[in-house]
N, C-alpha and C positions, 0 to 999 in steps of 0.2 A: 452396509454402505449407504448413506446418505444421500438424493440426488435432489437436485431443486427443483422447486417447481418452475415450469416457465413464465420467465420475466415478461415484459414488454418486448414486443416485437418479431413473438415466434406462435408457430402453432404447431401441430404434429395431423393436421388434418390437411394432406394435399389434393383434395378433392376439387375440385374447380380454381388451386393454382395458376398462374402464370408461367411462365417458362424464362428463365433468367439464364442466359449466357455470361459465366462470369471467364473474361478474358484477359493477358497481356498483350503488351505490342507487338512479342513475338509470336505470337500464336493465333494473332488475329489476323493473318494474311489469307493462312491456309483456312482458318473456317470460313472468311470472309466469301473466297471464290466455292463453298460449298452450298454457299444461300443462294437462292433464286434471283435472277437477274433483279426484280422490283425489287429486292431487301438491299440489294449493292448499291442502285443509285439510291435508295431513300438514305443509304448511310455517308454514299459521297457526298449527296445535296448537303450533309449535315457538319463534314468536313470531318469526321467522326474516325479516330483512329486506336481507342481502344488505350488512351492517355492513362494512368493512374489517377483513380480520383472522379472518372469522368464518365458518362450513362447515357443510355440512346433506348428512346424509347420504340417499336417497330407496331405500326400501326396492323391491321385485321379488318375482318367485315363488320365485325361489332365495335368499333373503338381499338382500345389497346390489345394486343395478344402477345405480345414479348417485350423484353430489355436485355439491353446487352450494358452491361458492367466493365469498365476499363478499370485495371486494377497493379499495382506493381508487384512488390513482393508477395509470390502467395503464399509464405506462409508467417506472414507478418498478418496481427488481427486488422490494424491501423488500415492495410489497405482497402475491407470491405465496408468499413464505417460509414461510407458517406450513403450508402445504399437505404439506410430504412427513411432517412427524411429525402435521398432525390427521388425514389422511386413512388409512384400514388400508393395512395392505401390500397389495404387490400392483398390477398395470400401470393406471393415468388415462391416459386422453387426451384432450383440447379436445374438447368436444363441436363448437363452431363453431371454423371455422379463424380467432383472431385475424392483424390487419394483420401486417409485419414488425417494425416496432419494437415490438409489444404481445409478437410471438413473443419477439423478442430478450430481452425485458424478464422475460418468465416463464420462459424455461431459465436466466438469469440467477439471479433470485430464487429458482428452485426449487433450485439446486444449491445456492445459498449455507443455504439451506435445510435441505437432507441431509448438510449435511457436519459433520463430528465428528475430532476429532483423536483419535485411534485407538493413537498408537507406544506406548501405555504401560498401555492398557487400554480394553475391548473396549467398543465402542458396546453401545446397549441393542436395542433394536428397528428394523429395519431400515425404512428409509424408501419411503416408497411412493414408486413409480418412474412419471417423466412419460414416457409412450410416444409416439414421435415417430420418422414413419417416413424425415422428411428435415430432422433438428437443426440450425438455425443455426452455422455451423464457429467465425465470431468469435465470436459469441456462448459457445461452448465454451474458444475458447482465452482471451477474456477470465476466465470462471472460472476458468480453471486461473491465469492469473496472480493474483486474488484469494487461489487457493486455496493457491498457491504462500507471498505472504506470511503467513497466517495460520498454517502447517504450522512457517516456519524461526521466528517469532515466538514459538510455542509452544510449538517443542524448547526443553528448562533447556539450560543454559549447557554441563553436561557434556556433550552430546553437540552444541553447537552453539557450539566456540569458533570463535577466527580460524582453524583450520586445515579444520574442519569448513566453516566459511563458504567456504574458498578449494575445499574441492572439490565446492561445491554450483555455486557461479561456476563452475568449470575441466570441469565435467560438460555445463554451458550452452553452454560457447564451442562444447564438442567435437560438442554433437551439432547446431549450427547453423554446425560450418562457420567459427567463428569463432578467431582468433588468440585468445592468454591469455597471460600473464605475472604471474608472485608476483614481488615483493621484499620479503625476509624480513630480519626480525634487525636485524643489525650493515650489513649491503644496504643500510638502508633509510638510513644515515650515509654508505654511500659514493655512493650515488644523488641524496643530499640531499632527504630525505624526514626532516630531523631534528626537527619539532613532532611526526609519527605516531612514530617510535622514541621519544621523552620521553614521551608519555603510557602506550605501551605495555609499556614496558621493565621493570616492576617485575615482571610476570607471569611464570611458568612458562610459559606458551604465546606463542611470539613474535610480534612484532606485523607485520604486512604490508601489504602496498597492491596490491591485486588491480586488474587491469589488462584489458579484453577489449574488440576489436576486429572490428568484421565492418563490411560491404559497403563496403569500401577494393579490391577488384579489377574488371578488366573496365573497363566505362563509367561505374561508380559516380561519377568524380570531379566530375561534376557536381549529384549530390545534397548536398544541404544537411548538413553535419555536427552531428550532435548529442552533446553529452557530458551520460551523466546519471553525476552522483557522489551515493552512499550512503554515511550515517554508520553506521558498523560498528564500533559499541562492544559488544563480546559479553558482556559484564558490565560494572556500573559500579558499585562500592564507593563511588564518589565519591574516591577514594584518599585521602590523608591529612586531606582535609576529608570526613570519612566522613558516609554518608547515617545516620540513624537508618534503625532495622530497619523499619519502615513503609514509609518511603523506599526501602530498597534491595527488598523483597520479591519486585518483579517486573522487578527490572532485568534477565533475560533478553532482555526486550522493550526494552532500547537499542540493539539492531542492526535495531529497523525502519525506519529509513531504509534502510538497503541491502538489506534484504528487498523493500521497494518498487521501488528501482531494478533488483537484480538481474531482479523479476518483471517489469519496464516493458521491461525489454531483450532479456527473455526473449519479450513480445509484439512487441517490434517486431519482429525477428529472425522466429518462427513466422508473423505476416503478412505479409513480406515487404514493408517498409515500404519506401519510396525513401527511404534515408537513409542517411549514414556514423558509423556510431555507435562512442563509446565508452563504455564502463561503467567508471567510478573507484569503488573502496571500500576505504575506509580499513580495516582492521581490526583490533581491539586491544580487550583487556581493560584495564579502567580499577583496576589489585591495587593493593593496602597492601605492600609488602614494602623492603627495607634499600635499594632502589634508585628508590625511587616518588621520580616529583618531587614538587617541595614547593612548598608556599605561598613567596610571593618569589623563586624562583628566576626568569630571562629564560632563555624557549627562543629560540634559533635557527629559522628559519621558511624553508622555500625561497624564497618573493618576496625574502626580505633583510630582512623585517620584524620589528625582534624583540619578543618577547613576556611581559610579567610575567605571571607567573602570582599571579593575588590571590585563584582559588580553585581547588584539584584537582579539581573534583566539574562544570567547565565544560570538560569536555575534548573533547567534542564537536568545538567550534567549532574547538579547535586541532587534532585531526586535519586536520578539514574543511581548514580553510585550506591546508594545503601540497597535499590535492587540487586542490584548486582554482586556486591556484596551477600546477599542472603544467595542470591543465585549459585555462585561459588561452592556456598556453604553445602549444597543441594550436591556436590561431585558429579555434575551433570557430564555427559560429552560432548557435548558442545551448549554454544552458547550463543542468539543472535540478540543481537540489540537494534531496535529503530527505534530515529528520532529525530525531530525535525529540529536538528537541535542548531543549526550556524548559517548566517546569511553570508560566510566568507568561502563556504562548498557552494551555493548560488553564484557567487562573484566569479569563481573557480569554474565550474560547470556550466552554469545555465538553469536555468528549471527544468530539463529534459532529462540531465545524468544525475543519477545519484551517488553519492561518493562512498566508495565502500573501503573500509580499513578493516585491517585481521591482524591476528596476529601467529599465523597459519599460514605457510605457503599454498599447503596442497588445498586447504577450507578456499579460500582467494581467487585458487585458479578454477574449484568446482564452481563457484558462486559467477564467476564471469563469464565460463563458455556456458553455464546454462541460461544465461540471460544471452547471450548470444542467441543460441537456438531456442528461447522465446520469442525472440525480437523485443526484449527488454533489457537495453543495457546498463553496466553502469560503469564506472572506472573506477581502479583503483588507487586509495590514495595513500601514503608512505606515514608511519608510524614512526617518524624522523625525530630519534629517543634525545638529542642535543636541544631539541627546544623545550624539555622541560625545563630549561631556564627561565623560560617564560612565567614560569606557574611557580616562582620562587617566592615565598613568603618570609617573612623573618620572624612572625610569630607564630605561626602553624606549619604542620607537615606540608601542606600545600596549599594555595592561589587557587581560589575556582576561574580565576582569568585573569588576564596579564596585558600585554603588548598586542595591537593590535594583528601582528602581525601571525602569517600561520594558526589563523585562529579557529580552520577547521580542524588542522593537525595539531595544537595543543589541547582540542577537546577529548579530541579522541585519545589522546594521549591521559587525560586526567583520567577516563572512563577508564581504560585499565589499566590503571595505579588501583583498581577493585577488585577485580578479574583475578583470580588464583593464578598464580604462576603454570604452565602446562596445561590448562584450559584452554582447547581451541575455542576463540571467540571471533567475533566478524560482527562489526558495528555498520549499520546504513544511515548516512547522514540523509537524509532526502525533505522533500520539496513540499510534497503531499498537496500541491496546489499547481491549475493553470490558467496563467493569468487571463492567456487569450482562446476566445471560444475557436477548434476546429474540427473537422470528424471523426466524431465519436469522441471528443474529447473537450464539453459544452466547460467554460469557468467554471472554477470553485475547484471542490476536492477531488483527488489523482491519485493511483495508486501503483506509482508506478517502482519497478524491486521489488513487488508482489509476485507477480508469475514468475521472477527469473529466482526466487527464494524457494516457490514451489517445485520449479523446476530439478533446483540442487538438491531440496531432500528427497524428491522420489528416486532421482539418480544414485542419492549414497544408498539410500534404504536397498534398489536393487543391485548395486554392486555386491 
């Protein structure tokens, strides 16, 4: 079992710590009258009630010697986040030992907290560091997977195309042990992978299908196979149906789908999940150039399905499909898909839910109460089979998009038109971005459907 090392904003040395009162509203009446008459008035002077979100510093003989932490849910990470930038630098520790999901939940929150994306210019002030003499391990390696997609989300495009994506994946497989395989190019025609080659092929940087394999040896063959596939679009111009410039600005962040997945595989893998897993990721830049497909042209599809294109700028879903399609072919048990693939699940949601389809009752309901009991939700959205009118063609078996209407639900709807039949699958439409900076959760890239996706497999695996 895999454990990370510590990130930004932790130590395991509580040696000359601080002492950190982390409280709610309701619970800070009765510590309140436990403090010495000077700690109550310095905290009524301060009007200080222990709000969510909110921090009081308690002065000493030498300067600072405590804080008290106002905090809402405790077992939401979000509620300790605001802790490593209001608190000064320098080592906190729980004054009282919280339970283990309250721990889990605060190195969770505190790291998401401290973290700053850094490759391009240097943080500001360093984050006060939660001292912890014996660190929750998942709870670590969760973070790193959080922190994993926000980092590949972040990188622009130049340093994070499909080649860069295959040796972030091929670094993954190696250091767990895991098989890997690229099909690149021209590969991807003899392999029949020809919807990912069409959408990729205009680019200077060739398009591929990253392939990684682990716990297929030994006794493994009786664990459950998982395929998770990520949409790995490293740019998306929209190609010849071009985005305007608002539109395109942070299309960096089209390959958060397979930033999710790569990170999801990356935890299963480091905890040693009982599972046989595969990681599919399409990857391809979505260019304008003298070879981009075109509005009306039919791709070719490995299922044998063929495909009009009614608009370049839906390419998502045509990668996706010939994954998924090979995924199928794999007789996995299930099956996840993300991708960041519709601004019509944003229209719907928000940037906060992500929109999750299956086609699985019981798969639907695990994937929702365990993002419940992450405090990562997402909602469910209907697989309402009447709008494949929308995706009606008249020269191909199907419309890669149609009407603008329901256009998160005819995506997902196209997606599995690939899916074998009896395959439980569960598609996340999400966001993988947030626009506005707040605690622990600075702009740029988001991962959120991560921990509540984590959640459901370690749930199935120990049912």
């Amino acid at each position: 079992m895999t454990v990370s090392p510590l990130p930004a904003g932790f130590s395991t040395d509580t040696t000359g710590a601080r002492a950190l009162h982390v409280l709610d509203r309701a619970g800070y009446g009765a510590w309140l009258e436990s403090q010495p008459g000077a700690t109550r008035a310095w905290l009524a002077a301060q009007q200080f009630d222990a709000a969510p979100g909110s921090h009081a510093l308690l002065p000493g003989e030498d300067g600072i010697a405590a804080a008290v932490l106002g905090i809402g849910d405790p077992l939401d990470p979000y509620s300790y986040a605001h802790a490593p930038g209001a608190l000064p630098e320098g080592d906190w520790t729980p004054a009282q030992a919280p339970a283990a999901a309250e721990a889990a939940a605060l190195q969770l929150g505190w790291g998401l907290g401290a973290y700053r994306f850094t490759r391009y210019k240097e943080r500001g002030r360093a984050p006060a560091r939660l001292a912890l003499e014996g660190p929750d391990t998942e709870a670590l390696d969760l973070l790193a997977a959080c922190i994993r997609v926000r980092d590949l989300v972040n990188t622009p495009t130049q340093d994070m195309g499909p080649e860069q994506l295959e040796a972030v994946a091929r670094e993954v497989a190696t250091r767990h042990g895991a098989t890997f395989e690229s099909i690149v190019g021209d590969a991807l025609l003899e392999r029949n992978f020809p919807a990912i080659h069409a959408v990729g092929r205009a680019s200077h940087r060739a398009p591929r299908l990253l392939k990684l394999q682990w716990g297929f040896d030994g006794d493994s063959g009786a664990h459950p196979h998982l395929v998770l596939v990520g949409k790995g679009v490293c740019f998306d111009t929209g190609g010849l149906d071009i985005k305007p410039a608002d539109g395109m600005r942070h299309m960096k962040k089209d390959m958060g789908g397979a930033a999710h997945a790569i990170a999801l595989a990356e935890l299963v893998m480091a905890r040693a999940l009982p599972l046989r897993l595969t990681l599919l990721v399409p990857a391809v830049e979505n260019a304008i150039g003298p070879d981009a497909y075109r509005p009306g042209e039919v791709v070719a599809t490995r299922k044998g399905v063929s495909v009009e294109i009614d608009n370049t700028d839906a390419e998502g879903r045509v990668v996706l499909c010939d994954a998924l399609a090979h995924a199928g072919e794999l007789a996995p048990d299930l099956i996840l898909d993300f991708a960041t693939l519709t601004g019509a699940a944003r229209i719907a949601l928000g940037p906060d839910l992500p929109a999750l389809f299956a086609n699985d009752d019981a798969l639907a309901g695990d994937w929702l109460a365990a993002g419940e009991r992450a405090r990562d939700p997402l909602w469910r959205m209907p697989l309402w089979r009447p709008y494949l009118r929308y995706l009606t063609s008249d020269i191909a078996d199907i419309a890669n998009a149609g009407s603008r209407m329901a256009g998160a639900v005819t995506a997902a709807l196209y997606l599995e038109r690939f899916v074998p039949e009896g395959t439980p699958w569960a598609h996340l439409d999400v966001y993988a971005w947030n626009d506005s900076a707040r605690a622990g959760r600075p702009k740029g890239g988001e991962a959120l459907g991560l921990r509540a996706a984590w959640a459901m497999l370690k749930a199935r695996c120990s049912a």
